[in-house]
VOBA-1610 file (N, C-alpha, C; in pm, whole numbers, padded with zeros to 5 digits, always signed):
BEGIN
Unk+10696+18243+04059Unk+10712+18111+03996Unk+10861+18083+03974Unk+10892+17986+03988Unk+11052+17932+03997Unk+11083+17902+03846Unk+11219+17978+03825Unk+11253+17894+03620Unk+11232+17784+03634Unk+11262+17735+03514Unk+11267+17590+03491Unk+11406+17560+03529Unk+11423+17441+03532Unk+11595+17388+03521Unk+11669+17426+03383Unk+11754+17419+03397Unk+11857+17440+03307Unk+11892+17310+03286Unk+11982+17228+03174Unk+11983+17083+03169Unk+12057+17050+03267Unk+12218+17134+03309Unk+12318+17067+03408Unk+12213+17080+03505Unk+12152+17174+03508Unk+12047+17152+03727Unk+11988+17053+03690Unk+11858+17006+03604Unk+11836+16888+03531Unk+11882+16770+03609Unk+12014+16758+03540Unk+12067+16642+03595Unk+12133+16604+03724Unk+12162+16730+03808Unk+12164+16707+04007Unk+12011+16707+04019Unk+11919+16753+04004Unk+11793+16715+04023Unk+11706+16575+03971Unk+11796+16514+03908Unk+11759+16372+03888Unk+11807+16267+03980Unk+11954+16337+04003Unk+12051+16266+04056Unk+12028+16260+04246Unk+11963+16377+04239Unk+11860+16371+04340Unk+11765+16335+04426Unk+11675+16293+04289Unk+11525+16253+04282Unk+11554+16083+04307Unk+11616+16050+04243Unk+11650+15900+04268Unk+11724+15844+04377Unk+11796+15931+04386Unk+11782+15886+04607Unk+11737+15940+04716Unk+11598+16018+04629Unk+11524+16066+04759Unk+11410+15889+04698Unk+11352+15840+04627Unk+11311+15753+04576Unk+11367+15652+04650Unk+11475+15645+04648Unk+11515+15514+04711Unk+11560+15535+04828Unk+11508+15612+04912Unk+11566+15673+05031Unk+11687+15654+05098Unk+11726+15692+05003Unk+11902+15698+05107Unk+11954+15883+05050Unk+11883+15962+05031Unk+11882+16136+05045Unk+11896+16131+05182Unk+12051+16208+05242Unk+12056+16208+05403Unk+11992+16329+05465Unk+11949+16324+05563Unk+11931+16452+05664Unk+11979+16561+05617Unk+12118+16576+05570Unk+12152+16691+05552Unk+12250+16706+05425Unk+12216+16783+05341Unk+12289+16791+05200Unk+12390+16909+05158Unk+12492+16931+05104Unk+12585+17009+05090Unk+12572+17041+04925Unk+12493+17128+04894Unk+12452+17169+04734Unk+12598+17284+04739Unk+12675+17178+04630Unk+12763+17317+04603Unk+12794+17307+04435Unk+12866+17425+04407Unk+12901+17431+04263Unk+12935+17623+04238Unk+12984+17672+04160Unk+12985+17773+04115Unk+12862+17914+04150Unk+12928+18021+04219Unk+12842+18118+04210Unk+12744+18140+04098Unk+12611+18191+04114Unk+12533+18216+03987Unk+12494+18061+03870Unk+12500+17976+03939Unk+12524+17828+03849Unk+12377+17767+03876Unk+12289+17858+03998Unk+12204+17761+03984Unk+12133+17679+04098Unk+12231+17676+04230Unk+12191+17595+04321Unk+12062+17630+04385Unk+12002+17759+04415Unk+11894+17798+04503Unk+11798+17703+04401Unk+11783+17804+04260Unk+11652+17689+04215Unk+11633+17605+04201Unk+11771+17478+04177Unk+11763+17335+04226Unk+11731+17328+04337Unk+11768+17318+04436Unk+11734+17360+04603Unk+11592+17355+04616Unk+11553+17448+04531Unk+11395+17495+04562Unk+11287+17405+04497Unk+11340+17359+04358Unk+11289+17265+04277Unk+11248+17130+04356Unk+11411+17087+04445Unk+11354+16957+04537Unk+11257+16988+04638Unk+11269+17082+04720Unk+11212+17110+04826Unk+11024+17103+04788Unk+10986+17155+04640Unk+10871+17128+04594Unk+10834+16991+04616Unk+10900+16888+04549Unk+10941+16787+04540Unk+10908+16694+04647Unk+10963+16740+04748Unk+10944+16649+04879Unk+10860+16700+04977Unk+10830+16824+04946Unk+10707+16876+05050Unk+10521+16836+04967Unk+10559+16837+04793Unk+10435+16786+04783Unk+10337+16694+04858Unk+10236+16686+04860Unk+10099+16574+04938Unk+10071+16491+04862Unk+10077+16524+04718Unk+09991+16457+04608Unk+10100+16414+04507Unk+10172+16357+04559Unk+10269+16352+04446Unk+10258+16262+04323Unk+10305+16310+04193Unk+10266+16213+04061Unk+10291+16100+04065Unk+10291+15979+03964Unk+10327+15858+03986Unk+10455+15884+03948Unk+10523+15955+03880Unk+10673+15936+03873Unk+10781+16029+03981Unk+10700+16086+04087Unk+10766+16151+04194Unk+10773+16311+04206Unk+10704+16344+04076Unk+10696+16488+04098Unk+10599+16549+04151Unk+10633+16658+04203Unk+10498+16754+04302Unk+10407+16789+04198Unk+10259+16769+04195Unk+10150+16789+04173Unk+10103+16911+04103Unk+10173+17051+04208Unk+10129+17162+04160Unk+09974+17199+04198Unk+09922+17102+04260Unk+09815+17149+04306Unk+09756+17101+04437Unk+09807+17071+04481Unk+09776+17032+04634Unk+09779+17172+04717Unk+09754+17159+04849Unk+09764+17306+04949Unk+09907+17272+04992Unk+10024+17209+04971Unk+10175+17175+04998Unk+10205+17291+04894Unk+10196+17263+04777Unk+10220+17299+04645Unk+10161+17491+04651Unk+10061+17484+04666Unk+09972+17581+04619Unk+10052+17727+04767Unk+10079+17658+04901Unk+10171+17749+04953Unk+10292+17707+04921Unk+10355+17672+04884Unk+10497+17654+04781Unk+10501+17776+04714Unk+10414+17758+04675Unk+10448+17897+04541Unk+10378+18000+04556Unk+10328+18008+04685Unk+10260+18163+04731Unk+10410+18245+04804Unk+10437+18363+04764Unk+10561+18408+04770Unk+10528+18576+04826Unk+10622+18586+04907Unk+10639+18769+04934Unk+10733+18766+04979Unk+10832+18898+04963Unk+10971+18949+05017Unk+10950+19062+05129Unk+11028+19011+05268Unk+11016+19145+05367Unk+11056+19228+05314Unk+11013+19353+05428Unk+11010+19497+05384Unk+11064+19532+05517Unk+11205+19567+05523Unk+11299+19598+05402Unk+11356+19491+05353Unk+11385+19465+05214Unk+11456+19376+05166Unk+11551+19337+05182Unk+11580+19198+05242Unk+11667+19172+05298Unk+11789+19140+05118Unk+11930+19150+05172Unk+12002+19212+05062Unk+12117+19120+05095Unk+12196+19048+04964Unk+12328+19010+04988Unk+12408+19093+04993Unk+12556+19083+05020Unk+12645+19183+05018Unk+12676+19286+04887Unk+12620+19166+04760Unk+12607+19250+04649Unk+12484+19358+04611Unk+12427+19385+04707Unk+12270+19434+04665Unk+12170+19342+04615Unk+12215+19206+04592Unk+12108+19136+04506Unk+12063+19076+04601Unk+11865+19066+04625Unk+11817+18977+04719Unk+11857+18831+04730Unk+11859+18854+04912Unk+11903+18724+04947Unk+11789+18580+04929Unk+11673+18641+04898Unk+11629+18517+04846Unk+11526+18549+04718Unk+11561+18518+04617Unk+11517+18558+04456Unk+11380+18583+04424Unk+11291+18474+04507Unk+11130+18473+04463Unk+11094+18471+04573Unk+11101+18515+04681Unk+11070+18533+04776Unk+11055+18447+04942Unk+11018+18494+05021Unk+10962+18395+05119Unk+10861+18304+05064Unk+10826+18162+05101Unk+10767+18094+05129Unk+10658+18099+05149Unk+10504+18068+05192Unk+10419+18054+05260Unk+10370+17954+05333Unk+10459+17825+05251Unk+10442+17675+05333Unk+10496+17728+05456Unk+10410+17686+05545Unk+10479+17637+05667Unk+10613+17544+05697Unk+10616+17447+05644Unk+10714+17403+05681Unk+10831+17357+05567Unk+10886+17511+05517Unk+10961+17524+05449Unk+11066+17659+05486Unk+11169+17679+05540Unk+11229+17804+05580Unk+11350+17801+05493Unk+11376+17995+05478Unk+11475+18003+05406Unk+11565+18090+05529Unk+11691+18029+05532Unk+11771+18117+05597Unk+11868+18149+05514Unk+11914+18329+05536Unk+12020+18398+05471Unk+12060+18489+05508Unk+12095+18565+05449Unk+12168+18713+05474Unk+11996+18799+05541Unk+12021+18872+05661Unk+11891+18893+05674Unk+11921+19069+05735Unk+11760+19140+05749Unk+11808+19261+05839Unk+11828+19279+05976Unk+11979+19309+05982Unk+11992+19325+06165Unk+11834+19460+06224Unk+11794+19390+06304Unk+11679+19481+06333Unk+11722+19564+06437Unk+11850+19569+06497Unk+11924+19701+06560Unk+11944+19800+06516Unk+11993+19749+06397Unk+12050+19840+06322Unk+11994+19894+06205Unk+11888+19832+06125Unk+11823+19808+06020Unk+11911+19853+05898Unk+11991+19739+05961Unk+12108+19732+05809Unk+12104+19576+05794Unk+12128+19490+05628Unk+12179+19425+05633Unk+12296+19361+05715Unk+12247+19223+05711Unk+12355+19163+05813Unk+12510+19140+05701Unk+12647+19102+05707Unk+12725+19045+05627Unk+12754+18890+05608Unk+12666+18865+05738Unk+12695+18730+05751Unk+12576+18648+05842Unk+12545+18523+05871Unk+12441+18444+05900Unk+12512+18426+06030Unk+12421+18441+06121Unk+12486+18503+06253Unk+12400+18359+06377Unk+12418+18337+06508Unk+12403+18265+06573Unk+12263+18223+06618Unk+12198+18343+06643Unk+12071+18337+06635Unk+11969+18263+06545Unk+12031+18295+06421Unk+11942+18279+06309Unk+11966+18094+06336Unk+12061+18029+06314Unk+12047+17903+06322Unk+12039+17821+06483Unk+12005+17893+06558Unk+11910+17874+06703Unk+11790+17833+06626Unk+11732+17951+06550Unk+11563+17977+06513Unk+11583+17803+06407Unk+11667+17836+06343Unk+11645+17696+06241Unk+11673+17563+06324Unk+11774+17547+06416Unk+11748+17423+06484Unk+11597+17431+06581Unk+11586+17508+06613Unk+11443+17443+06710Unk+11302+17433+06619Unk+11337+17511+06476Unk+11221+17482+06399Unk+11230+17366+06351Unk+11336+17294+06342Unk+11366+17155+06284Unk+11329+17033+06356Unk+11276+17095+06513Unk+11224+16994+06619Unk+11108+17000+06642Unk+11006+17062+06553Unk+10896+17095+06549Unk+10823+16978+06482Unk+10705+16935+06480Unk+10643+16852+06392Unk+10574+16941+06265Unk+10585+16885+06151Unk+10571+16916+06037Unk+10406+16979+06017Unk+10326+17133+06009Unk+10233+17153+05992Unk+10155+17079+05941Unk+10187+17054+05846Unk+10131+17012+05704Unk+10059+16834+05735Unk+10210+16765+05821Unk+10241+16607+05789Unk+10311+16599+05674Unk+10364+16649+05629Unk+10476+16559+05546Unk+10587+16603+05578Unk+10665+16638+05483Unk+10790+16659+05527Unk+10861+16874+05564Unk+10969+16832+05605Unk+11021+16986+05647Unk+11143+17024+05571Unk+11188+17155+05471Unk+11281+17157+05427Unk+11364+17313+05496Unk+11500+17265+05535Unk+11565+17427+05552Unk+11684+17470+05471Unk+11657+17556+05402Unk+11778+17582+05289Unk+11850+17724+05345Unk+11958+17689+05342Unk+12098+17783+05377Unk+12153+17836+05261Unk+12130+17966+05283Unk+12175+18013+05124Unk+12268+18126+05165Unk+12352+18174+05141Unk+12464+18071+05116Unk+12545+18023+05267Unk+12593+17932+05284Unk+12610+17826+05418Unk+12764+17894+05445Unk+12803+17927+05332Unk+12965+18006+05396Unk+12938+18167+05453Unk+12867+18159+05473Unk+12812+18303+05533Unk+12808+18363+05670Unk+12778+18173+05711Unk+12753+18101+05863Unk+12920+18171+05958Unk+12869+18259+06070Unk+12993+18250+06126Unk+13017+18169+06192Unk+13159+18170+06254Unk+13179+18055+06330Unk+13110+18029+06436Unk+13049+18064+06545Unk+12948+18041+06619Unk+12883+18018+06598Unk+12807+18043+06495Unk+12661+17986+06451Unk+12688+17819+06378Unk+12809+17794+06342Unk+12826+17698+06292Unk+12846+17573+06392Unk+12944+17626+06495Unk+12946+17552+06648Unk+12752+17489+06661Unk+12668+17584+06665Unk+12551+17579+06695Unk+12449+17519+06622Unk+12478+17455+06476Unk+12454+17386+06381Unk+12485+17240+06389Unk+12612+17198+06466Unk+12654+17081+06461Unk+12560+16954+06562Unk+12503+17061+06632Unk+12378+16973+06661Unk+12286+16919+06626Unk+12220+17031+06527Unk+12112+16997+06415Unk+12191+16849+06348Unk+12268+16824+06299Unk+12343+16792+06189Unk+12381+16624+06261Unk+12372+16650+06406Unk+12436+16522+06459Unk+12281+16421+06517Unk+12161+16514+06516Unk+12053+16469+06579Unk+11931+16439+06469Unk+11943+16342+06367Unk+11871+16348+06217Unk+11735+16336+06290Unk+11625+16394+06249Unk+11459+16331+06246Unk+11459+16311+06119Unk+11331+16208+06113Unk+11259+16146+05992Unk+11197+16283+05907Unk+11239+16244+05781Unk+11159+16316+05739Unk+11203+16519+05704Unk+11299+16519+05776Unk+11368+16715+05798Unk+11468+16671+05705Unk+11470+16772+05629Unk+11581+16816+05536Unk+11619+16943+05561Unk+11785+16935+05601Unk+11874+17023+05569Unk+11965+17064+05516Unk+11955+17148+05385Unk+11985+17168+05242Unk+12142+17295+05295Unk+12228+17292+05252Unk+12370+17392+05233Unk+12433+17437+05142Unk+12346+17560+05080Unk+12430+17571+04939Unk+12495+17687+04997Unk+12627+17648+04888Unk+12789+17684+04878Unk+12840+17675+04747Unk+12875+17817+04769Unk+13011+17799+04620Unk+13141+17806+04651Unk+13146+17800+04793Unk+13288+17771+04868Unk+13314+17663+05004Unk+13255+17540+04952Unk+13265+17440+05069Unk+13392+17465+05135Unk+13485+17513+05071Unk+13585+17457+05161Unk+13585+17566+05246Unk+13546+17633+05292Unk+13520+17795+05376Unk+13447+17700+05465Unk+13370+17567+05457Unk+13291+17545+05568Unk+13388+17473+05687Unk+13384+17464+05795Unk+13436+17355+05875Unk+13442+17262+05870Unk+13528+17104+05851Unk+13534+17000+05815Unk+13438+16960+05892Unk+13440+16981+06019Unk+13318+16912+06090Unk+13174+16917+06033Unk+13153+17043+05973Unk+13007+17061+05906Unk+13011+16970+05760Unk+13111+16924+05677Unk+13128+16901+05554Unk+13094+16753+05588Unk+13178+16689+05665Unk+13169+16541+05673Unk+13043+16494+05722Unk+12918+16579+05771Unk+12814+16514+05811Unk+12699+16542+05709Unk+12753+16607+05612Unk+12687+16618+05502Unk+12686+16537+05356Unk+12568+16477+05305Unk+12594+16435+05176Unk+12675+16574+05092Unk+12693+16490+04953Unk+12720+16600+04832Unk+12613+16589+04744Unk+12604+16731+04659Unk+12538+16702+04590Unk+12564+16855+04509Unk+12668+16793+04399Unk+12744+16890+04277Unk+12673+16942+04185Unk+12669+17079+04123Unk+12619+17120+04047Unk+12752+17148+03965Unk+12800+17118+03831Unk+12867+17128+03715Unk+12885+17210+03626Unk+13006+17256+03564Unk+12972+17350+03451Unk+12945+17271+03332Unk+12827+17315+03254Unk+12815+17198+03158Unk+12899+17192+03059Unk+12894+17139+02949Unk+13000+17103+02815Unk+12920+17306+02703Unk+13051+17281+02648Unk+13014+17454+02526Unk+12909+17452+02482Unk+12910+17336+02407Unk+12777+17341+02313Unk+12613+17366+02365Unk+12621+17271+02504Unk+12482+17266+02592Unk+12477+17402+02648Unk+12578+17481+02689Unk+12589+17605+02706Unk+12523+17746+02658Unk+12613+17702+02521Unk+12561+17771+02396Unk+12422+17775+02366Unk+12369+17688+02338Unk+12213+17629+02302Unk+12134+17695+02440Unk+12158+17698+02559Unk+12121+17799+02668Unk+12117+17926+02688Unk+12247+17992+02623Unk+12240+18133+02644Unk+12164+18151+02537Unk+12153+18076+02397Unk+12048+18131+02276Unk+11916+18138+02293Unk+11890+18030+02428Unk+11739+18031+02405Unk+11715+18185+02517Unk+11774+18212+02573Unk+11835+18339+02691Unk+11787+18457+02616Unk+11835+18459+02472Unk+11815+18568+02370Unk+11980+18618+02325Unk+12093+18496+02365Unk+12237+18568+02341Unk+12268+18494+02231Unk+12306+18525+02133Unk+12347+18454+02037Unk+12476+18426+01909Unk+12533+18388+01851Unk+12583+18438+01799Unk+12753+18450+01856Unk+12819+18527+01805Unk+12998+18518+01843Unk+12950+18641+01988Unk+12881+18758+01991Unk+12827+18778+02146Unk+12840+18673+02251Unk+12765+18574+02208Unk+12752+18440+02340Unk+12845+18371+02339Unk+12933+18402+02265Unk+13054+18267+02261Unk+13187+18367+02339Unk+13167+18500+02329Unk+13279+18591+02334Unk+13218+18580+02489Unk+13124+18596+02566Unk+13073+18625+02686Unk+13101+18496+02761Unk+13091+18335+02712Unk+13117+18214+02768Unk+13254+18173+02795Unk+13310+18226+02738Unk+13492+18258+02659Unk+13536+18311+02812Unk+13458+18449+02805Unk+13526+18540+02967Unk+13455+18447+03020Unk+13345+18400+03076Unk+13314+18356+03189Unk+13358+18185+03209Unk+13415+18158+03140Unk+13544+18083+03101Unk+13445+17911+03141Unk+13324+17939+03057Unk+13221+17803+03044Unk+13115+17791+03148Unk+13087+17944+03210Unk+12980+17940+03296Unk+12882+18008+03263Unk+12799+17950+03214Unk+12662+17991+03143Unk+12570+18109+03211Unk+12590+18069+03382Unk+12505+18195+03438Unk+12564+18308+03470Unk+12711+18285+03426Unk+12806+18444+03490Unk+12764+18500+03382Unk+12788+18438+03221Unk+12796+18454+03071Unk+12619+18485+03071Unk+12598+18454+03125Unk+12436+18497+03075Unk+12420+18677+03150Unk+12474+18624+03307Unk+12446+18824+03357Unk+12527+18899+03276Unk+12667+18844+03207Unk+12747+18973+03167Unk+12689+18985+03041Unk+12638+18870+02946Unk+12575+18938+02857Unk+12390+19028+02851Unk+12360+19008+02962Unk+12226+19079+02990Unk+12285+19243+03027Unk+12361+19255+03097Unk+12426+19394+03119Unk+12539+19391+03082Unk+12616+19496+03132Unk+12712+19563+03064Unk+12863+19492+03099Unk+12861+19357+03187Unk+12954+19253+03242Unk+13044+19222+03148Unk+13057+19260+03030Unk+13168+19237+02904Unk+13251+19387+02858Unk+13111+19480+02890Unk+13207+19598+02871Unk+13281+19648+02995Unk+13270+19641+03126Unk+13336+19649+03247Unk+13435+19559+03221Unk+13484+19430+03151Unk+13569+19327+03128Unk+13738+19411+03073Unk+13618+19481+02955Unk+13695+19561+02892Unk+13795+19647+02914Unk+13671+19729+03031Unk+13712+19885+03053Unk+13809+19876+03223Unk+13807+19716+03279Unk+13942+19680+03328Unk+14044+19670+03269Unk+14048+19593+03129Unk+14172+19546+03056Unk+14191+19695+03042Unk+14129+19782+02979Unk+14181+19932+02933Unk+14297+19973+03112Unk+14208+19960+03182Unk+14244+20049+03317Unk+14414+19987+03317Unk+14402+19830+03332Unk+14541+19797+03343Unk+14623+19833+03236Unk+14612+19826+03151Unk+14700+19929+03035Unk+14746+20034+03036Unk+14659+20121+03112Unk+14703+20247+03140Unk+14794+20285+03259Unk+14783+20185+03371Unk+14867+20124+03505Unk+14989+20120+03446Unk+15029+20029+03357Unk+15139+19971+03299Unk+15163+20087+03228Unk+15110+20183+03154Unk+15208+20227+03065Unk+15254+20396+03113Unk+15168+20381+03296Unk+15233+20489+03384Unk+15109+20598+03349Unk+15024+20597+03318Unk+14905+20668+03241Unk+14798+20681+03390Unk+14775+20590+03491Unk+14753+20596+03593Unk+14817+20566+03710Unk+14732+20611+03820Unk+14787+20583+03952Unk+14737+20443+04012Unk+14779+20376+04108Unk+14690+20276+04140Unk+14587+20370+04286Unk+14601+20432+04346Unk+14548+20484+04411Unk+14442+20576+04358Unk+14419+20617+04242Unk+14307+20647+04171Unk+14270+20584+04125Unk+14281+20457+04094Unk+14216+20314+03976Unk+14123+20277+04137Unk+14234+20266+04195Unk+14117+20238+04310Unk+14031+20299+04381Unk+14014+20458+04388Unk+13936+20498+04431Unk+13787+20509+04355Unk+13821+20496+04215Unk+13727+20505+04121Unk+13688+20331+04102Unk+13693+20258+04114Unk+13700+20098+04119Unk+13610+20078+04213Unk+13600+20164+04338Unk+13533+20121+04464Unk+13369+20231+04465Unk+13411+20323+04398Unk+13329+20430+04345Unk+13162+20410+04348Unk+13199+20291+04243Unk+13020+20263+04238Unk+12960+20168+04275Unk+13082+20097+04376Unk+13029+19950+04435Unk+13067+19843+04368Unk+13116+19827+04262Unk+13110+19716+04165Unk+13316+19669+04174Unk+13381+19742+04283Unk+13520+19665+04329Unk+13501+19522+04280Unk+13442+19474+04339Unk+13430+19310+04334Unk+13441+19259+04219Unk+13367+19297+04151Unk+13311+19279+03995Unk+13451+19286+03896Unk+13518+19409+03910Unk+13663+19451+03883Unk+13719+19331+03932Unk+13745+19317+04039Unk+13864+19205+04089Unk+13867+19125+03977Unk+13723+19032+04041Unk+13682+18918+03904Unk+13760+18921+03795Unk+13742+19033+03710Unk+13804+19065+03601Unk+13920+19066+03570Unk+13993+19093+03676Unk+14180+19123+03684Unk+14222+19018+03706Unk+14135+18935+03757Unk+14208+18789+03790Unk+14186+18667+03706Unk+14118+18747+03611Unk+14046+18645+03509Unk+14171+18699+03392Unk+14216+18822+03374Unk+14288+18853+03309Unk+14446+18816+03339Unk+14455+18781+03458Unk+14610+18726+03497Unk+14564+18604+03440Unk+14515+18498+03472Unk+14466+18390+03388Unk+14471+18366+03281Unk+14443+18458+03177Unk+14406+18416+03044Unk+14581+18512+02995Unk+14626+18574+03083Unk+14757+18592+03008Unk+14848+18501+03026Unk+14839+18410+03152Unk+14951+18317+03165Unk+14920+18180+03070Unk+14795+18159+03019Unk+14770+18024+02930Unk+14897+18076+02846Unk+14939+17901+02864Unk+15009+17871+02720Unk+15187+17913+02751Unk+15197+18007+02860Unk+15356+18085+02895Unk+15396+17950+02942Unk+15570+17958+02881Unk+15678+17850+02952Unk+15778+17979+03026Unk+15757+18063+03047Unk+15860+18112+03060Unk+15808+18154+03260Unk+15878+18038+03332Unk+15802+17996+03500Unk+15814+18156+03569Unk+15927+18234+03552Unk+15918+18408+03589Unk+15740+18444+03569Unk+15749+18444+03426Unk+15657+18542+03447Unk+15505+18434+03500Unk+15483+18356+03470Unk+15406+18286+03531Unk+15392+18232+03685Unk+15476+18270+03735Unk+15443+18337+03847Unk+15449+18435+03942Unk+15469+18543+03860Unk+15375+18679+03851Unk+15269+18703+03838Unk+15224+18598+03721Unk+15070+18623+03721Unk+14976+18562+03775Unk+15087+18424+03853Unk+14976+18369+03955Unk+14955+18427+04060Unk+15044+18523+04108Unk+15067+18561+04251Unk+14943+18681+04213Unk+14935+18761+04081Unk+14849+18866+04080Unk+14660+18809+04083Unk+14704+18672+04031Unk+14566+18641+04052Unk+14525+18591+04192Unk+14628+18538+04255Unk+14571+18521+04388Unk+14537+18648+04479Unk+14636+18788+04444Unk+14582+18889+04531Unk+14497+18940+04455Unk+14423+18934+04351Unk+14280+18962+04316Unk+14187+18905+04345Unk+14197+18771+04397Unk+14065+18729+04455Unk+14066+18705+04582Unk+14234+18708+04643Unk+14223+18713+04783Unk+14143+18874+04839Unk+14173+18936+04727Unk+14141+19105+04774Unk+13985+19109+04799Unk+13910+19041+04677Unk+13760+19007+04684Unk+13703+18980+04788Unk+13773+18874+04839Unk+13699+18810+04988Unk+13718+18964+05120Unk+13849+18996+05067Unk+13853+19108+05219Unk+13758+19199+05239Unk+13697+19234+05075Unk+13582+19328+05063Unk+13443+19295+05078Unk+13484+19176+05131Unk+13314+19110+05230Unk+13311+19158+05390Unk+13428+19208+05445Unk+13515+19240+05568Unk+13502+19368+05579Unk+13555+19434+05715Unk+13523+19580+05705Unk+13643+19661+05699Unk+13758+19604+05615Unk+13840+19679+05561Unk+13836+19770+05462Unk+13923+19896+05479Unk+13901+19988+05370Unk+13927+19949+05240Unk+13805+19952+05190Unk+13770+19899+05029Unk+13931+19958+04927Unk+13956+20087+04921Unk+14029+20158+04866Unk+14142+20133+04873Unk+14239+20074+05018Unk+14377+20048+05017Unk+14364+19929+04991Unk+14267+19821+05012Unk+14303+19685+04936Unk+14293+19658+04797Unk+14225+19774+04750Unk+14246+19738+04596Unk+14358+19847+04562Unk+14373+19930+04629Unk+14543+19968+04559Unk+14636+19903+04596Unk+14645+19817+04714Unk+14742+19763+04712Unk+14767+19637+04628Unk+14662+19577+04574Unk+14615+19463+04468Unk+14637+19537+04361Unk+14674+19658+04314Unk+14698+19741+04181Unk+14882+19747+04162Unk+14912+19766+04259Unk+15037+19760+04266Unk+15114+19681+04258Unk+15043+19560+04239Unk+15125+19427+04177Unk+15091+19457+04015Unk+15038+19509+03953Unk+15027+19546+03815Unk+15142+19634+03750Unk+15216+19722+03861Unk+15283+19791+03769Unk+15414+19770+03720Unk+15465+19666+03773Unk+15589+19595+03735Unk+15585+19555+03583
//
C-alpha cells in the first residue's frame, strides 16, 4: 500500500490533478525536487489516478475497480533489484497492472549484479511498450526512477519516445538532478516541482513521524528544511554519523588523524557517501554569516569537492583516494 501524501506532495498532486482534468498534462513529465522528498509516491499516487476505470466524481481512483485492485497488487524480483545505495530501486514493489511499468536501476542478468545505471536496452523495452495498446483501455503510465541514471545512449534512444506523443501514454521522469539530464530530454518535457515545505508544516510532519520535540528541530536544522532527509536521520543513527564526522574533522585539523585513514575507514562500511553529505553540509554551515571572502572560499571550494567527490563514488573509481584526496582540503 502506498503512504499517504505528505502536504508539500499534496499540493504537486493537485497541481497535477487539475491539468490532467483539464487536459493539458503533456505526454511526458519531468517530476523533480530533492532526493528522499517524495517524488516516486507522488508519481505513483497519479499514475493510480489516471489508470483508474471507475473514477470518483471529483477525479480520484476508486480503489476498487480491476485498474485499481492490480495497482496495488505488488511483488519485488528475486534478486532485488538495488540502488547504488542498497536501498530498493522500487519501494513497494512491481506493479501488477498491466499497463503500468517501472523502470530503474535493475539486475544485469550477465552478471547478476546490480546495474549503476539505466542502460539502453531497458528504454528500447519502454519505448516499444509505449506503442502497445493499453490492456486494460484506459490509459498507460511509465515512471523513470531515477531519469539521471539514464546513460547517454539510452537517452539518444528516448528522444524518440518523447518526440512521437500517443493519446493517452504517460511518461513520468523523476530527478533530483535535472540538470544531469540533456537539454534535449528537458525541453520536451513538462515540469512538475516538488518543494521543500515552510518549518512549521515540516515540524507538524516529522511529529506525526513520532520525532518530536528540539530532536526534530535539531535533525530539520542538519537537513537544512528537508523533512524526508530529517525524518531518515532521525529514524537512524543520521545525526549521530553528523556528529561523528564533525568529531573526525577535528581530529584532521588538530593533526590527531591521517586523511588516508579517515578515508579508509569512511569507505569501510559503505556509508562514504553519507559522510560526504555531512562534510559539505559542514563547510556550509561554517561559512554562514563569514565576511572575511579568504576563508569563504575555502569553504566553498571544500564543499564543492565533497559533493563533487559523492558523484565520483557512483563511478568506478577508487572509493579511498577520492575521499582522501577530498580530506586533504581539510587540513589547512
Amino acid at each position: 500500500m502506498l503512504p499517504a501524501l505528505a502536504p508539500w506532495q499534496q499540493r504537486a498532486y493537485e497541481h497535477a490533478a487539475s491539468a490532467l482534468g483539464g487536459g493539458h498534462f503533456g505526454h511526458a513529465t519531468l517530476i523533480v525536487g530533492p532526493a528522499q522528498l517524495g517524488k516516486r509516491v507522488l508519481a505513483e499516487h497519479l499514475a493510480q489516478r489516471v489508470l483508474c476505470l471507475s473514477p470518483r466524481s471529483d477525479g480520484e481512483a476508486c480503489g476498487a475497480c480491476k485498474s485499481c485492485s492490480l495497482f496495488a497488487s505488488r511483488s519485488q524480483y528475486d534478486p532485488l533489484e538495488t540502488r547504488p545505495d542498497s536501498s530498493p530501486s522500487h519501494p513497494w514493489g512491481h506493479s501488477a497492472h498491466p499497463d503500468l511499468e517501472f523502470v530503474g536501476y535493475e539486475i544485469n542478468q550477465k552478471t547478476g549484479k546490480p546495474r549503476a545505471e539505466i542502460v539502453i536496452e531497458q528504454i528500447r523495452a519502454l519505448s516499444e511498450a509505449m506503442t502497445l495498446t493499453p490492456q486494460l483501455g484506459g490509459a498507460q503510465v511509465v515512471i523513470v526512477d531515477p531519469a539521471d541514471a539514464i546513460n547517454y545512449s539510452a537517452f539518444n534512444a528516448l528522444l524518440k519516445t518523447l518526440e512521437e506523443p500517443q493519446p493517452s501514454r504517460y511518461l513520468w521522469l523523476l530527478s533530483a538532478n535535472p540538470a544531469r539530464l540533456p537539454a534535449t530530454i528537458r525541453s520536451r518535457c513538462q515540469r512538475l516541482e516538488l518543494r521543500l515545505p515552510p518549518q512549521d508544516e515540516a515540524l507538524h510532519w516529522l511529529a506525526a513521524r513520532g520525532h518530536g520535540g528540539e530532536f526534530a528541530r535539531e535533525a530539520l536544522d542538519a537537513a537544512r528544511g528537508h523533512p524526508g532527509l530529517a525524518d531518515a536521520w532521525a529514524s537512524g543513527d543520521g545525526l549521530a554519523l553528523r556528529r561523528a564526522v564533525a568529531q573526525d574533522v577535528q581530529s584532521l585539523q588538530r593533526g590527531q588523524a591521517a586523511p588516508a585513514e579517515l578515508a579508509q575507514r569512511w569507505v569501510a562500511d559503505g556509508r562514504a557517501e553519507e559522510r560526504l553529505r555531512h562534510l559539505a553540509e559542514l563547510a556550509l554551515h561554517e561559512a554562514a554569516g563569514l565576511t572575511d571572502p579568504a576563508r569563504t572560499r575555502t569553504l566553498a571550494a571544500r564543499f564543492d569537492a565533497a559533493n563533487r567527490t559523492r558523484d565520483l563514488l557512483r563511478s568506478t573509481v577508487r572509493a579511498d583516494l577520492a575521499v582522501t584526496e577530498t580530506l586533504l582540503g581539510w587540513c589547512a
